[in-house]
MIDRENTI-247413 format. One line per 10 residues: number of its first residue (from 0); their letters; for each residue y, x, z of N, C-alpha, C, CB. Coordinates in pm, whole numbers. Glycine has a CB too. Layout:
<recs>
NUM	a	Y,X,Z,Y,X,Z,Y,X,Z,Y,X,Z  ...
</recs>
This chain:
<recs>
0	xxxxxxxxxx	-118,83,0,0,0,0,125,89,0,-1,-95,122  233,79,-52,348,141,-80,427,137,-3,399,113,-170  511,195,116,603,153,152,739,126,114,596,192,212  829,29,162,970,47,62,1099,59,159,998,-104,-51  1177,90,145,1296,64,193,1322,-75,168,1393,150,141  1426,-127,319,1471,-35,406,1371,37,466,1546,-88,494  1443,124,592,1374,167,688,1462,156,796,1321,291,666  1404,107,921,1486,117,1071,1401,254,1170,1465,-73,1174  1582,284,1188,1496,370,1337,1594,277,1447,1529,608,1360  1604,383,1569,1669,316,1652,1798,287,1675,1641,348,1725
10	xxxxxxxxxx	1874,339,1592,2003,335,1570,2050,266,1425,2045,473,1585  1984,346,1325,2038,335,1188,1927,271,1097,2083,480,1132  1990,190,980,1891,176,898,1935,228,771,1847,47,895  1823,239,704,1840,320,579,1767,263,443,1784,464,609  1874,233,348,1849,181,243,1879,177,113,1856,115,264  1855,132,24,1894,172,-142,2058,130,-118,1794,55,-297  2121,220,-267,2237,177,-265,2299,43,-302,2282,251,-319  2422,-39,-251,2424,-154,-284,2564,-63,-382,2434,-296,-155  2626,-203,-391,2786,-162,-494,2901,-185,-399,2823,-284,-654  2848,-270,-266,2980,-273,-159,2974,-123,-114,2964,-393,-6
20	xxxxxxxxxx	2863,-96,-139,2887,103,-51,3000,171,-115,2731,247,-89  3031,109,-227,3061,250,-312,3174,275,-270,3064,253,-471  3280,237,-203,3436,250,-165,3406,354,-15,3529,59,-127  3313,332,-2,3265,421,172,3231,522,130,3132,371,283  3123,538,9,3085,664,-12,3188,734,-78,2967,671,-80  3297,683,-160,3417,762,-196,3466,862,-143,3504,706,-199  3526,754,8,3590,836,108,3514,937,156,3632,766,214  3434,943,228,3371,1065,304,3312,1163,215,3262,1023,402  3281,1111,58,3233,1238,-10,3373,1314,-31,3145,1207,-163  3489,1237,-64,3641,1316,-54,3667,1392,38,3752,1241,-43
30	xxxxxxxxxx	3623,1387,106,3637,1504,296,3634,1637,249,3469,1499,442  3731,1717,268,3722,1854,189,3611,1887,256,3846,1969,196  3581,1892,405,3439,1934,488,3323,1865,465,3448,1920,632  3331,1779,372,3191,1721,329,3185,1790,210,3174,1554,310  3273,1761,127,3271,1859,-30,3253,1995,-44,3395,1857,-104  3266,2091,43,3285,2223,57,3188,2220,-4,3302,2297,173  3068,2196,51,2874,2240,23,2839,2227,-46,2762,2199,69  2938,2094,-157,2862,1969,-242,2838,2070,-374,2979,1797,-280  2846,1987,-492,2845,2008,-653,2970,1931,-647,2705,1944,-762  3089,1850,-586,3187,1826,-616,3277,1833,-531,3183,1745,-662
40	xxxxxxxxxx	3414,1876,-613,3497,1910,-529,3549,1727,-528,3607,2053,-581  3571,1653,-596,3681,1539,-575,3523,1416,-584,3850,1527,-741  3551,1326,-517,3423,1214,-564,3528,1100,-568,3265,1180,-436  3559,1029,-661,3622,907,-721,3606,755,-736,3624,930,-814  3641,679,-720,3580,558,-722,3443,542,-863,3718,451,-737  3502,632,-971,3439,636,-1092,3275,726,-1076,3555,712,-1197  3328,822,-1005,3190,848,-955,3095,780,-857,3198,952,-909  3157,734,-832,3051,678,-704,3007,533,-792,3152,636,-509  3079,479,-918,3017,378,-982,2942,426,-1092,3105,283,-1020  2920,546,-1122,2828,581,-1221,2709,631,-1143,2886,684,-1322
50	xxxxxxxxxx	2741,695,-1023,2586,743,-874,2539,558,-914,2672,792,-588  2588,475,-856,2560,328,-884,2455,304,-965,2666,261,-942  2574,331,-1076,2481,294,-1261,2361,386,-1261,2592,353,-1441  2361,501,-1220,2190,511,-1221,2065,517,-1105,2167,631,-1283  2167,482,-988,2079,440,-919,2022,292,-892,2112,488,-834  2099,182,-976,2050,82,-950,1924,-20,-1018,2145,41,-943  1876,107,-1111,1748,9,-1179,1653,133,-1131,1749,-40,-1392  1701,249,-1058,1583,332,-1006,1476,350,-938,1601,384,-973  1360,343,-964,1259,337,-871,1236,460,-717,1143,344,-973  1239,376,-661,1176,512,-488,1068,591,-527,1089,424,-314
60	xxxxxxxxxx	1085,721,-535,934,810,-563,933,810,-707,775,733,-500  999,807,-744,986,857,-959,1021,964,-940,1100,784,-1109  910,1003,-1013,908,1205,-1065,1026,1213,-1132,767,1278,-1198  1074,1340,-1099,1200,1401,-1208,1324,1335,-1187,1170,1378,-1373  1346,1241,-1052,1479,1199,-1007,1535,1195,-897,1498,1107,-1030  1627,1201,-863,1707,1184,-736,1729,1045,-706,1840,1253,-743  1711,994,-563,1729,886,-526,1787,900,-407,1629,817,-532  1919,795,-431,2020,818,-279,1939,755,-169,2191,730,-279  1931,701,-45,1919,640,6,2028,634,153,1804,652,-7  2110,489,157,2280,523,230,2184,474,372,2478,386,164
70	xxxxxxxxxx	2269,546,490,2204,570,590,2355,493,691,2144,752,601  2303,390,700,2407,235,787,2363,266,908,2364,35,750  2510,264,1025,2459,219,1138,2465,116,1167,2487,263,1219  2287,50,1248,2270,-64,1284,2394,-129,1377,2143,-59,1343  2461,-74,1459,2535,-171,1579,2660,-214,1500,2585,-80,1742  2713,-187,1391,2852,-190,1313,2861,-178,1164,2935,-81,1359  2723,-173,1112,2660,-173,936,2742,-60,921,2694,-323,803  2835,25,964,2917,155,913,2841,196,778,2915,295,1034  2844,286,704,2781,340,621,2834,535,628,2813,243,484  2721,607,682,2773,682,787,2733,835,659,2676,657,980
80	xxxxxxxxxx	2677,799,586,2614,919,495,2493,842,407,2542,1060,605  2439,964,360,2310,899,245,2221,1023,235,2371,847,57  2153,1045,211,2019,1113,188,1934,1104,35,1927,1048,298  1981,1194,-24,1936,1222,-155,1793,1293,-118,2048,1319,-245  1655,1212,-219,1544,1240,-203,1554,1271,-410,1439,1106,-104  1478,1389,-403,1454,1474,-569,1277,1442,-564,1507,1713,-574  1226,1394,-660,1096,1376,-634,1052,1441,-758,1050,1229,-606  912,1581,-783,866,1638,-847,767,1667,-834,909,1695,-866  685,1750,-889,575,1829,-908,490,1704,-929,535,1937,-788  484,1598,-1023,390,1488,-989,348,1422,-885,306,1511,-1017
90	xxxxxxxxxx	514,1400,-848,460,1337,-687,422,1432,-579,322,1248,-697  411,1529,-594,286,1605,-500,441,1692,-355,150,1791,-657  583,1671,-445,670,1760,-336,787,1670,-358,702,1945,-368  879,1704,-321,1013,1613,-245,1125,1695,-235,987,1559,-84  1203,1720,-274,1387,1760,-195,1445,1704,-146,1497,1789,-250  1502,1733,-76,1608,1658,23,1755,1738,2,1552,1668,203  1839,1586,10,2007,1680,9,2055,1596,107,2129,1682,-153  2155,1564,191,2216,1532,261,2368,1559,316,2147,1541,309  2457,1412,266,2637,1395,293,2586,1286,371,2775,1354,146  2723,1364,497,2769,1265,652,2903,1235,635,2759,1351,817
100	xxxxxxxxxx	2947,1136,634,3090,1123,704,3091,1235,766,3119,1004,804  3266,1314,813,3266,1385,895,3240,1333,1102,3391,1439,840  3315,1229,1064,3317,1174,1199,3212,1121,1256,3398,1087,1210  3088,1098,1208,2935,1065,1204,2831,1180,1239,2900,1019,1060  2895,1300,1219,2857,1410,1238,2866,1500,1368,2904,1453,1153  2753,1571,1407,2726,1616,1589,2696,1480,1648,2886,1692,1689  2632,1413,1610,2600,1281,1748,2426,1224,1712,2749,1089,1724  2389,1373,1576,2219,1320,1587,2206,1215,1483,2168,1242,1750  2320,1163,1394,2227,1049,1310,2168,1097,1174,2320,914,1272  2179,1262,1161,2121,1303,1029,2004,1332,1085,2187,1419,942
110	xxxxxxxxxx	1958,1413,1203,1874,1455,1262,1811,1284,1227,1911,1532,1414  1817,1181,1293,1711,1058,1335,1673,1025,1157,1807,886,1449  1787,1016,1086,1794,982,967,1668,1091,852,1965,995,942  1685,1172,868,1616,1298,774,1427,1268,820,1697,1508,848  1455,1288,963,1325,1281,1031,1239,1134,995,1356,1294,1198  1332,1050,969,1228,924,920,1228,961,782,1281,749,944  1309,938,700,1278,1002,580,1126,1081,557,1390,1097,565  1128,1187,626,1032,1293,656,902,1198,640,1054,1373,816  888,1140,753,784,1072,787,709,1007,673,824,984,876  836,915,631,792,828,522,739,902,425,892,746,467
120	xxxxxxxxxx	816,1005,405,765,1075,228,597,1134,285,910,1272,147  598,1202,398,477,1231,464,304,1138,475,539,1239,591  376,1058,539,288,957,582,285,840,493,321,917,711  339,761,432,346,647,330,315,726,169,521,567,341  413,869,147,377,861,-38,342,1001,-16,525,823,-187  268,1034,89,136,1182,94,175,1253,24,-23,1174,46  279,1305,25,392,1405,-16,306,1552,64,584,1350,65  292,1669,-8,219,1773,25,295,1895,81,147,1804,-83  478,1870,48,559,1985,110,701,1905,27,501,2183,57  779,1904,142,939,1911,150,1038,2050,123,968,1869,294
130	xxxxxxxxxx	1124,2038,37,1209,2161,72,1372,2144,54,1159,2283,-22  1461,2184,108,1576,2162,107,1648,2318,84,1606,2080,232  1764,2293,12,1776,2429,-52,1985,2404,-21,1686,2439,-274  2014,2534,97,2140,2492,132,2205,2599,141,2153,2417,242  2350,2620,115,2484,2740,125,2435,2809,246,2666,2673,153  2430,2920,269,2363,2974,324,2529,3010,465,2269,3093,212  2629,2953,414,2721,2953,497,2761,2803,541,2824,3030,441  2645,2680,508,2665,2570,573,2577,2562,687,2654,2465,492  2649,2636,804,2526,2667,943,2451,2567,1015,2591,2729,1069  2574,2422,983,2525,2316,1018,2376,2284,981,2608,2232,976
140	xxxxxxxxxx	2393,2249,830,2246,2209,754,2149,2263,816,2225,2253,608  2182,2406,847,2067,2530,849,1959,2522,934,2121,2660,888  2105,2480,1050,2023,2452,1205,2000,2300,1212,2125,2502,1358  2036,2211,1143,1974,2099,1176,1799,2102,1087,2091,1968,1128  1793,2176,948,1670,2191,882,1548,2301,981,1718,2257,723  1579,2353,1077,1529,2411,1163,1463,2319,1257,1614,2487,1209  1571,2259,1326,1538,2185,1450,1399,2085,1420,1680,2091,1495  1382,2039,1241,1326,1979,1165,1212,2037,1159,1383,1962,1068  1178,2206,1243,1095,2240,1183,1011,2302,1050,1090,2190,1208  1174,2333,986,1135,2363,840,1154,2501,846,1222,2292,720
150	xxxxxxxxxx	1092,2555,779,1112,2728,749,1169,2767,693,1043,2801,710  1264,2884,702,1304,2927,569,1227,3023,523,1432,2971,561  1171,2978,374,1090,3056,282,1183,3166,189,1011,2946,186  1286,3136,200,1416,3237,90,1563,3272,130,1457,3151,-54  1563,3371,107,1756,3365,83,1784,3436,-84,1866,3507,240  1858,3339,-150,1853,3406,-320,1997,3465,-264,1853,3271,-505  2023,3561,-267,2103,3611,-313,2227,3574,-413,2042,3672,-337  2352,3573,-419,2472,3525,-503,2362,3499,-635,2624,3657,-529  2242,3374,-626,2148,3299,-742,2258,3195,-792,1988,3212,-676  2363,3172,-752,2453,3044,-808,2579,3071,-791,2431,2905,-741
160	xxxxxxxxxx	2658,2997,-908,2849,3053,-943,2835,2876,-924,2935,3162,-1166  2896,2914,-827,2972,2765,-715,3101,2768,-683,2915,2750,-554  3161,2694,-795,3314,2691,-702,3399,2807,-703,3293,2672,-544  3392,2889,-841,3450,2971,-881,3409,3138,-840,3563,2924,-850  3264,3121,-747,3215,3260,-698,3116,3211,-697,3255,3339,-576  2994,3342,-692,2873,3373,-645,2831,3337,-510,2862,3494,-660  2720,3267,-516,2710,3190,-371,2540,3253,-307,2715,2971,-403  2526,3236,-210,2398,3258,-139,2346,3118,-57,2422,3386,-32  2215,3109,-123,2170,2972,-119,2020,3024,-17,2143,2889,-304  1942,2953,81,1877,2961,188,1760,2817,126,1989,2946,342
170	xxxxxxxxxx	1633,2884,115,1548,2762,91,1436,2775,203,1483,2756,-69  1430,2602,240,1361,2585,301,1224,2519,323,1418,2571,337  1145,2487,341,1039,2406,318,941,2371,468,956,2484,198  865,2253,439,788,2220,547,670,2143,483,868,2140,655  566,2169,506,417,2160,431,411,2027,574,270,2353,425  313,1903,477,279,1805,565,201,1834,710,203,1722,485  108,1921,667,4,1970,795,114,2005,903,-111,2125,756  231,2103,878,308,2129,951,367,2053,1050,367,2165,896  473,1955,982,481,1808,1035,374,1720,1133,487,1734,917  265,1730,1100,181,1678,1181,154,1729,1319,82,1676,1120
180	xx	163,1842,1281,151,1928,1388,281,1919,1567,168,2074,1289  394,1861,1482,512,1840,1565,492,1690,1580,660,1889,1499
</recs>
């Protein structure tokens, strides 16, 4: 049996994108401290309606795509961040990217948020290894993909011209057995 979104934890629920999101996700992807990390420096109403246009006939778990999933808090529906899932290798592995509001951020809801994620891709679509691949000067990500239990398997070296320089990117990964294990 398949599982689908939503998903509830104890705080937040997490679900496909609607089109009322898109004015929320504007703002906080505009946060110069959310954008620093990103692939964009400006996010526009126009972008966030074309993220829309192809995320809205997208299937959960299709090989060879990215799928947002916006991460609401339950006590106030806020819309606090989203969680980009990359699904490849024939199903068999997963990426993860992840934008917070700034003000949503230090209080644990990416931590609760990522970790169900986790689960699900784990336990529901028997996903065989996760990896998340981050600025190796976003310390935040680093240590929250830690706390997660994930390893870092790499540091590439200035592997990417980001934002007008050579950047150093940190990959990480976590094999299901692993997960189980925590």
């Amino acid at each position: 049996m398949e599982y689908r979104l939503p998903l509830q934890t104890s705080r937040l629920l997490l679900r496909p994108l609607a089109s009322a999101d898109l004015p929320e996700i504007s703002c906080y992807r505009n946060q110069p401290e959310v954008a620093r990390f990103q692939s964009w420096d400006r996010f526009t109403m126009q972008d966030a309606e074309k993220l829309y246009a192809q995320q809205n006939t997208l299937a959960f778990n299709c090989d060879d795509t990215w799928y947002q999933i916006i991460v609401e808090r339950q006590m106030d529906g806020a819309v606090i961040g989203d969680i980009g899932v990359h699904f490849f290798d024939e199903g068999m592995q997963a990426e993860l990217g992840m934008t917070f509001d700034v003000k949503y951020q230090n209080q644990g809801y990416a931590r609760e948020a990522i970790n169900a994620i986790i689960t699900l891709l784990f336990t529901h679509y028997n996903k065989h290894r996760l990896i998340a691949v981050v600025d190796t000067r976003n310390i935040r990500a680093a240590n929250l993909l830690q706390k997660l239990h994930f390893r870092r398997e790499a540091h590439y070296r200035q592997n990417i011209f980001f934002k007008g320089e050579w950047g150093d990117e940190y990959c990480y990964a976590l094999l299901k057995e692993e997960h189980l294990r925590h």
